[in-house]
C-alpha positions in Angstrom: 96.3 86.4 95.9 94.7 83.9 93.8 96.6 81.7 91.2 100.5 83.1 92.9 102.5 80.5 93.5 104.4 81.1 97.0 107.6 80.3 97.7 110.0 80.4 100.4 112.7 82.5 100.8 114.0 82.3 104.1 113.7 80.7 107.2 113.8 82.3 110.6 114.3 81.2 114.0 112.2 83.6 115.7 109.1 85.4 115.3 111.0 88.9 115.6 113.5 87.6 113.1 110.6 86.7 110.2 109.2 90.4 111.4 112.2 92.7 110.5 113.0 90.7 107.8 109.3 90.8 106.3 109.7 94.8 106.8 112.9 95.1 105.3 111.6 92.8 102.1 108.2 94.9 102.0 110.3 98.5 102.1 112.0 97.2 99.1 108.4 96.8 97.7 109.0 92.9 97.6 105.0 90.9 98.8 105.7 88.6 101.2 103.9 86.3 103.7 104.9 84.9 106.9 104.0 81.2 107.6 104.8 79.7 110.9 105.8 76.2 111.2 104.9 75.0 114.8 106.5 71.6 114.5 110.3 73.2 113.5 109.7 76.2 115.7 110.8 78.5 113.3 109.0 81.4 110.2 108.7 81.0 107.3 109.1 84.5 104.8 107.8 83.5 101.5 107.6 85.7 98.3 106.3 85.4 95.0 107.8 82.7 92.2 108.5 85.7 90.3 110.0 87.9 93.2 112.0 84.9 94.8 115.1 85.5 93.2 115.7 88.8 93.9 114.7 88.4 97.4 116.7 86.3 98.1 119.3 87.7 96.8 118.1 91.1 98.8 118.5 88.9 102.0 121.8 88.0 101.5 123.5 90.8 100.2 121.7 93.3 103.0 119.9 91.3 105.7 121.9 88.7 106.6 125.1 89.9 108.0 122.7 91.1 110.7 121.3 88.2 112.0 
């Protein structure tokens, strides 16, 4: 998407991590990306400026007692 500003949300250690947590994020109709960052093995989920917030908010209130 052109002109959105990305930012990140949350950082995984795994590739199946960054997954469930991109589906759980997308179910709740949030847009996110995944970016991997080789040098810190690790994923990062990224949502919109406007969406970050509440995702992040999402993650920790439902998501991250899982982990």
């Amino acid at each position: 998407m052109k002109g959105v500003e990305w930012i990140v949300v949350h950082i995984a250690r795994s590739e199946a991590e960054a997954q469930r947590l991109m589906e759980r994020l997308t179910e709740e109709g949030f847009l996110v990306r995944l970016n991997r960052r080789v040098q810190l093995g690790a994923w990062e989920l990224m949502t919109t400026r406007l969406e970050s917030v509440s995702a992040r908010d999402f993650i920790l209130e439902n998501l991250h007692e899982q982990e």
